[in-house]
N, C-alpha and C positions, 0 to 999 in steps of 0.2 A: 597551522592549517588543521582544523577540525575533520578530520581527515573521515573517522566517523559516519558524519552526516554525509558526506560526500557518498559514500557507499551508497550508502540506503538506497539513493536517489540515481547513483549512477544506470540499472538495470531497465527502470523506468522509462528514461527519458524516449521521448518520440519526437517530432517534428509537430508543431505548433499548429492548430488550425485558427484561424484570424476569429474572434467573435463573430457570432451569427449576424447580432444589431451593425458590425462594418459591413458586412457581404450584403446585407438588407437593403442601405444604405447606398450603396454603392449602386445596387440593381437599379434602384429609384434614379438615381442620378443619370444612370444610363438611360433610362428611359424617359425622362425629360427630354433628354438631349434628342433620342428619335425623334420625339415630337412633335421637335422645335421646327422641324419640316411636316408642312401640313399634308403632304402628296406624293406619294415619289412615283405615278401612274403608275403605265404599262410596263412592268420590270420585274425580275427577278427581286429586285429589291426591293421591293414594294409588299411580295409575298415575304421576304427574309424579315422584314422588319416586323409584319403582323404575324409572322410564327413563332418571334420574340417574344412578344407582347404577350403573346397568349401562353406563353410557357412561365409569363412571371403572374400571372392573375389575371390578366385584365381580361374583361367581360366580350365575349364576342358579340352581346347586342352594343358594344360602345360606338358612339360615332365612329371615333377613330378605325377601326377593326373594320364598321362595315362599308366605310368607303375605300379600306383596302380590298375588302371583298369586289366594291362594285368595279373596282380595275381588274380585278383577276377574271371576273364574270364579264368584260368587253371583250378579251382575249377569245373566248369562245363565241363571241359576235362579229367578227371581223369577215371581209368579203374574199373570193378568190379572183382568177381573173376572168371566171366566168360570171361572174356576181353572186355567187352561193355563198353560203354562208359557213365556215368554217372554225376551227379552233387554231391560233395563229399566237402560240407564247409570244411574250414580248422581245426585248433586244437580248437576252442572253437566254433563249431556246431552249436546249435540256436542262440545266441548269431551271430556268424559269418553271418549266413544267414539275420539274419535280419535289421544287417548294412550293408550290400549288398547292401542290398533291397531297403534299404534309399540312399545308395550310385548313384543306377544305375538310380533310380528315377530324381536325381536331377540333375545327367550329360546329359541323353537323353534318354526317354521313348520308343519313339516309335524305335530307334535303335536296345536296348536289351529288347525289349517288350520279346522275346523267353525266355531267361534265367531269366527277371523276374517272366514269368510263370513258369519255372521250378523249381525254390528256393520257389516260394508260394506253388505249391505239394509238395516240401519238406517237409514245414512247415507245411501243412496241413496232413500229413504223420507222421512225430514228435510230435504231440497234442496228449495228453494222454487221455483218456475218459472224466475225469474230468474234461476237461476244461485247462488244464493248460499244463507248457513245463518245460520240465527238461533236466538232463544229461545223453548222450546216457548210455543206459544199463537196465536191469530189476528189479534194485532193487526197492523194495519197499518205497512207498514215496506219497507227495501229494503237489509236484508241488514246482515251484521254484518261487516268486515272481520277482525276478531278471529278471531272464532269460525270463519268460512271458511275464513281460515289455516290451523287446527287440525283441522277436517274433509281440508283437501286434503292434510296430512300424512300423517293415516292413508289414507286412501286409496294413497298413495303408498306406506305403508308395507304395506299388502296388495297393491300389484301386488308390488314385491320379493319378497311371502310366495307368489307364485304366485295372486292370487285377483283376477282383476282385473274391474276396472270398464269399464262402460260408454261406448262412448265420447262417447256425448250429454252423459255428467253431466260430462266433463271441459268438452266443449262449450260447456255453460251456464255451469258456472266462469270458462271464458275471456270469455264473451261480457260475462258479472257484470263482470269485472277491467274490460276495455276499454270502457264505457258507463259507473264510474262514478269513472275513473279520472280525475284533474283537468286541466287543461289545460297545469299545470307538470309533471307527470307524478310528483303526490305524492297520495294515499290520506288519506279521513278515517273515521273511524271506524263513522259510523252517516250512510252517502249521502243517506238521504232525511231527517235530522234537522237542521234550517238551523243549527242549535247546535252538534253533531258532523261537520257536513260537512265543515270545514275540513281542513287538512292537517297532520299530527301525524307527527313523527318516526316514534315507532314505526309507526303505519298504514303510512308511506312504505315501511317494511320487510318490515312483513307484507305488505302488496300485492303486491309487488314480487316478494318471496323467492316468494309465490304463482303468479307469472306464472312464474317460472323451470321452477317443477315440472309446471305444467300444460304446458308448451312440452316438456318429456320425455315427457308422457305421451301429446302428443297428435302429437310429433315427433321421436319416438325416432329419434337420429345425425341428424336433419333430414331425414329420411323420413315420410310420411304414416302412420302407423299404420292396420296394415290388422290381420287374423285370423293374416294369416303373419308380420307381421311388428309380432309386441306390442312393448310399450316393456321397453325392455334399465335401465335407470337410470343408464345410461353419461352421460356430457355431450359432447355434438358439439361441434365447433366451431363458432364464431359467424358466420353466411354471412350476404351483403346483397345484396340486389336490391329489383327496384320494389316499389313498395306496390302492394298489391290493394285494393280495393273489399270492406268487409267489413257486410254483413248484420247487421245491430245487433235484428233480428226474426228469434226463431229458426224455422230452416224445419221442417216437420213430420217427424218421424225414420220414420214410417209401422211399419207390425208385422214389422220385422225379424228374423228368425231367429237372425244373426250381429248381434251385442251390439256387436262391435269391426270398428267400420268406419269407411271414413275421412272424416277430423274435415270439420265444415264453415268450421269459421274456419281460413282461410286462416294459414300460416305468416309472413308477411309482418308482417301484425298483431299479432301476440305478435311479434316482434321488434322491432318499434317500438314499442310498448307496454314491453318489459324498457327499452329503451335508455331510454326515458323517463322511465323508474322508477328505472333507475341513475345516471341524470342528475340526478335528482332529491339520493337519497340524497346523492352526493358536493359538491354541490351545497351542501347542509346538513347536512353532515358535523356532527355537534354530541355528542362524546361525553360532557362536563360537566353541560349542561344543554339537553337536549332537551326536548321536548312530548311530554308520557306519560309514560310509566314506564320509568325512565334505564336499570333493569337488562334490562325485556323490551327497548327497544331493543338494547341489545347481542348477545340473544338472537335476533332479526332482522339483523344484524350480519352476525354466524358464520354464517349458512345462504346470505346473498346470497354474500358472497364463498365459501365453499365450492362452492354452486352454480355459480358463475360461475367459478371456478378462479382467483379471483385472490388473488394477495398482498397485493396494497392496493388499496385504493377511491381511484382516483383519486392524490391524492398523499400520502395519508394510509392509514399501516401501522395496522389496525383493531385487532389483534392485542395490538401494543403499547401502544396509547393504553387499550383497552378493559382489559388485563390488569395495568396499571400503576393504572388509576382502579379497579379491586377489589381489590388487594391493597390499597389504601390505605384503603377505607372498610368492608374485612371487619370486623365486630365480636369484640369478646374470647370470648362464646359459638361463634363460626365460624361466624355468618349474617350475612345481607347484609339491610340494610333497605329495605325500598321500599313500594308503594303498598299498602296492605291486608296482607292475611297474610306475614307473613316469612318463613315456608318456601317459598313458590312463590318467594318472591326468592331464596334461596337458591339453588333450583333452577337456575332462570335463570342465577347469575352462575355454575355451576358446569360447566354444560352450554358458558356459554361459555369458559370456560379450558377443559375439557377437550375443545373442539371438537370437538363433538358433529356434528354433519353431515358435518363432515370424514371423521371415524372412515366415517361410514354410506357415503359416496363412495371414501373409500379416500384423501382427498387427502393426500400428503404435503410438510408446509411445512419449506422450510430458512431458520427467520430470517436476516434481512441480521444485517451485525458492524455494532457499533456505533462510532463514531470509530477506535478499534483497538482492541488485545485483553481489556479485562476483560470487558467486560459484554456476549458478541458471543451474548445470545438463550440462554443456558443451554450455548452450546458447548463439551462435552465434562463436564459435571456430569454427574449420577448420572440416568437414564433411568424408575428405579421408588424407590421410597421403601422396599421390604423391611425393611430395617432400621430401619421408624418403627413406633412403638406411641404409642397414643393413650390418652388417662387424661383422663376428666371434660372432653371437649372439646379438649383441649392435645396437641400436639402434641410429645412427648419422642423421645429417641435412644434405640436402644441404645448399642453399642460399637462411634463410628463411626471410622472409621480419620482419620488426622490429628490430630496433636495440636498446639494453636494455637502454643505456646511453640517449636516447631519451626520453624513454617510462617512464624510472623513472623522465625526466625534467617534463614528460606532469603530472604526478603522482603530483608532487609536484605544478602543476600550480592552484590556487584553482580555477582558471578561465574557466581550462577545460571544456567544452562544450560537450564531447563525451569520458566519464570516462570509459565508461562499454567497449567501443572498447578498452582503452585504457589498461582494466583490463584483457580483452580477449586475447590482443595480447601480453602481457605478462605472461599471463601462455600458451601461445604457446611457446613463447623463452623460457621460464627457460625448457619446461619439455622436451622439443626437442633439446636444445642449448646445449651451452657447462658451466658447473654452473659454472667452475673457472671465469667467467665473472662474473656469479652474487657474488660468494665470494669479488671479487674484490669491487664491488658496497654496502657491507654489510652494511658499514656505511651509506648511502646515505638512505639504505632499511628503518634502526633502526631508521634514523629522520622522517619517514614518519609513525613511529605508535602512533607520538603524533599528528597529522593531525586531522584538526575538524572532515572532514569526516568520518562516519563510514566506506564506502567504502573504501575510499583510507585505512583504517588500516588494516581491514581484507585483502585486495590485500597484504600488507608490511607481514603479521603474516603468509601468505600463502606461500610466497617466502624465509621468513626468514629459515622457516621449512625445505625447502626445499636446504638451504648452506650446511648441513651436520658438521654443526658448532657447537659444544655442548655451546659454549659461548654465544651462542645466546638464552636461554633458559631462564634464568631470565627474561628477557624482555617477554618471552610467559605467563610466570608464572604472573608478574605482569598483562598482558592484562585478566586474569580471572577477574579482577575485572572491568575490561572497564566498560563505563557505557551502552554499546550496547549490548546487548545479542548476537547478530550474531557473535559480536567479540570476547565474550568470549568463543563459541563455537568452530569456527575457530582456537582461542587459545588452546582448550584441544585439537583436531584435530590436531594440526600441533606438538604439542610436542610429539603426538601416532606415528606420522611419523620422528621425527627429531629420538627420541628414539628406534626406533622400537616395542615398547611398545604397540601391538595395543588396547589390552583389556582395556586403557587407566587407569590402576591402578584400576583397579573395579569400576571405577565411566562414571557412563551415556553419550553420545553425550547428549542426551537433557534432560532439569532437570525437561520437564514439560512433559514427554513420558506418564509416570503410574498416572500422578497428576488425580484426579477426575472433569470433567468438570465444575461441582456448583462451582468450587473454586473464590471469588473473586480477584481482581485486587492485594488487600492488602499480600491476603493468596499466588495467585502465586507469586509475588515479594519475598516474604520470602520463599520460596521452590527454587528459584534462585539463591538465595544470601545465602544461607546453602548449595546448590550445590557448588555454587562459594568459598568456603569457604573449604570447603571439600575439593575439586579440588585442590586447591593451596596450599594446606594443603601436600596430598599426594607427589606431582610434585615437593615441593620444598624440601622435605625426601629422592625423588630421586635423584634431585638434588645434592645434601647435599653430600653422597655416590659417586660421579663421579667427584665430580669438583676439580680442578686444587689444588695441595698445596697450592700455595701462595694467593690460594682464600680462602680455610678452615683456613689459618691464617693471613685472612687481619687484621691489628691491627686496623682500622678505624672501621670494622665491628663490630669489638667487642664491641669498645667502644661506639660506636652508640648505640647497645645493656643494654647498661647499664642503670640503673634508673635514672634521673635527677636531680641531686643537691637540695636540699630546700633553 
């Protein structure tokens, strides 16, 4: 064991981000697939689908876009049962309203500045004393965490539009959050329901992500929001001081003239409330197999750390983990499955790759590199897709530049001067191109994973994964032992993907995640090599189970197998 190299690399290692050209790709497909439904009227869904669209590029003068506008724009045409004319969301009501509200925000403000005021009295007319938003009717209840989410976004998404709210209803939102917030500082879905009170991944995010935005609205830059000084949608930075005493009874707001005055819940309290909420989250990081709905969680995900400005949650890059588990479970139509309807799943997983609150904040993320140079986050691949055209769902090329038979000469040149272009522009060909090229080239691929380089092997382990070739899998299974760490990660990574196996047989992306930082050089090295061991251990039992007859009875194998003569 080169034991050596092993070091170098072992401090390094991070968590993989998928290439930009897959996530690109992937978006496209997704949005195909919306498409493929010309209408979805009077509906929440209908505004969910065009404030997808519009978070991945598409033009709000496009047909499609403004026929989703002209159903949002019926909703405020609708009759009463006096025959007046009213604004009447469609079948899923707050919810409806307040992807509207995000909707009409981001096509043109000052346009439907009207009907944005008229959806915020809405909303502000559906807020139940408490604080919080439910489902029209009188039953009794204590608020929907769900649903509140979705109210506080559009609202949020009309202060941006210039129309703002009250600052009692931010008020009662907060006071809602911190009264039925739990004492781990996680969210259940329906507070007064002993069935749904419990704590549920996605709630923990909706909550949470909730408290973040009312903390903006009610403490623009960490200032009290007064008349002069409305919320900006900036993010302050995160200040600490004592806790206050906070009023769990709201005080009487009296007949105010000025609307926007300042907040009664103390700043303190939303601070401690987010910290608790983000404690939570990180806490029960669960991107696999969460409580709820694995894709809305993720969709709660992207907004917390957006909000919050961070790169990771804790020690875990959300980014990567969340955009690696949808490229893997996208389906061949370009939707994503999940609880009930498959196009809000869509939505959801599309809003997440394309980091959608990100965009609305402005944050800009520089993924970390990954062990070293192939796979550092999409570094220096192609930024827009232009030259992709879509047919029946699929994603095809034009005339993309790089031609694979080249790319692998340069691969094999050890002389090469500019590997990383050379690693970049080929996983633009394979993941854009047509892969019966690269089946054809397999052999050529396979001589390149005995290459000094660590790079050039993880580029060959990258593309092997990606033939669709189950024969190509021994060769992944031996690179566990590479003596580069990057490669033998690369290696369980690309047999999660040749496989479709993503949980990768219950064994880790990285073998030094949970290791204890005191550990020395000697101690991580053997946490590596028991990983590695492990790994190849399971992969080669899968193996075992799928491969070809006349491979389970090679006579050579056998006999190799056997003890050595004395």
């Amino acid at each position: 064991m080169p034991a050596l190299v092993l070091c170098s690399l072992i401090p390094a290692i991070v968590h993989a981000h998928p290439p930009q050209a897959e996530i690109d790709a992937a978006i496209q497909r997704g949005v195909a697939f919306l498409k493929n439904t010309p209408d979805y009227g009077r509906s929440g869904l209908n505004a969910f689908v065009a404030y997808t669209l519009l978070k991945t590029g598409e033009s709000p003068d496009s047909p499609y876009i403004q026929n989703c506008v002209k159903n949002i724009l019926a909703d405020h045409n609708q009759k009463n049962e006096k025959g007046e004319i009213i604004y009447q969301p469609g079948r899923d009501y707050n919810y409806c309203a307040g992807v509207q509200l995000m909707v009409l925000e981001a096509i043109d403000p000052e346009k439907y500045q009207t009907e944005i005021q008229t959806t915020v009295d809405f909303l502000i007319r559906t807020q139940h004393s408490t604080g919080s938003w439910y489902y029209p009717g009188n039953n009794p209840h204590n608020g929907d965490t769900s649903i509140t989410q979705y109210a506080i976004l559009g609202l949020w998404a009309a202060e941006r539009a210039g129309v703002q709210c009250p600052t009692a209803v931010w008020d009662k939102a907060a006071r809602w959050h911190l009264t039925t917030q739990l004492r781990d500082g996680g969210f259940g879905y329906h507070p007064a329901s002993p069935s749904e009170a419990t704590a549920k991944h996605t709630m923990g995010v909706a909550g949470t992500g909730s408290l973040y935005v009312i903390s903006l609205m009610l403490y623009p830059e960490g200032k009290p929001r007064t008349a002069d000084n409305p919320q900006t949608g900036s993010i302050r930075k995160k200040r600490f001081g004592f806790l206050e005493k906070v009023e769990l009874v709201e005080k009487p707001v009296g007949n105010e003239k000025n609307l926007i005055t300042k907040p009664n819940i103390p700043l303190s309290a939303i601070e401690n409330a987010k910290s608790k909420g983000g404690d939570w989250v990180i806490r029960n990081y669960n991107i696999r197999n969460p409580t709820g709905w694995p894709i809305y969680y993720l969709y709660g995900l992207e907004r917390i750390a957006a909000l919050a400005d961070a790169k990771k949650l804790g020690p875990h890059d959300w980014y990567a983990d969340g955009a690696q588990q949808l490229l893997t479970t996208q389906r061949d139509d370009g939707s994503w499955y999940g609880v009930g309807n498959i196009s809000p799943s869509t939505c959801l997983a599309i809003i997440f790759l394309s980091k959608a609150t990100g965009k609305t904040l402005h944050r800009k993320y520089q993924p970390e590199p990954v062990g070293s140079g192939l796979l550092a986050g999409g570094r220096g691949l192609p930024k827009n897709l232009a030259e992709v055209q879509m047919r029946n769902g699929k994603v095809e090329s034009k005339s993309l530049s790089g031609d694979l038979t080249e790319l692998l000469a340069q691969l094999e040149d050890p002389a090469n001067s500019d590997l990383e272009a050379t690693q970049e522009s080929l996983i633009e060909t394979i993941t854009l191109g047509d892969r019966e090229k690269l089946i054809q080239q397999k052999e050529r691929v396979l001589k390149l994973i005995e290459a000094r380089s660590p790079d050039v092997r993880r580029t060959a382990i990258w593309a092997l994964a990606r033939t669709n070739d189950f024969t190509v899998a021994p060769r992944l299974i031996d690179a566990l032992k590479d003596p580069d760490l990057g490669v033998r990660i690369e290696a369980r990574n690309g047999l999660c993907t040749l496989s479709r196996k993503i949980r990768g047989l219950g064994m880790p992306e990285d073998p030094l995640a949970d290791a204890p930082e005191n550990l020395d050089e000697k101690e991580r090295i053997q946490i590596v090599n028991q990983w590695s061991d492990e790994t190849a251990k399971r992969w080669q039992k899968w193996y075992n189970s799928i491969k070809p007859f006349e491979e389970k009875f090679n006579l050579y194998e056998v006999l190799n197998q056997l003890p050595a003569s004395k």
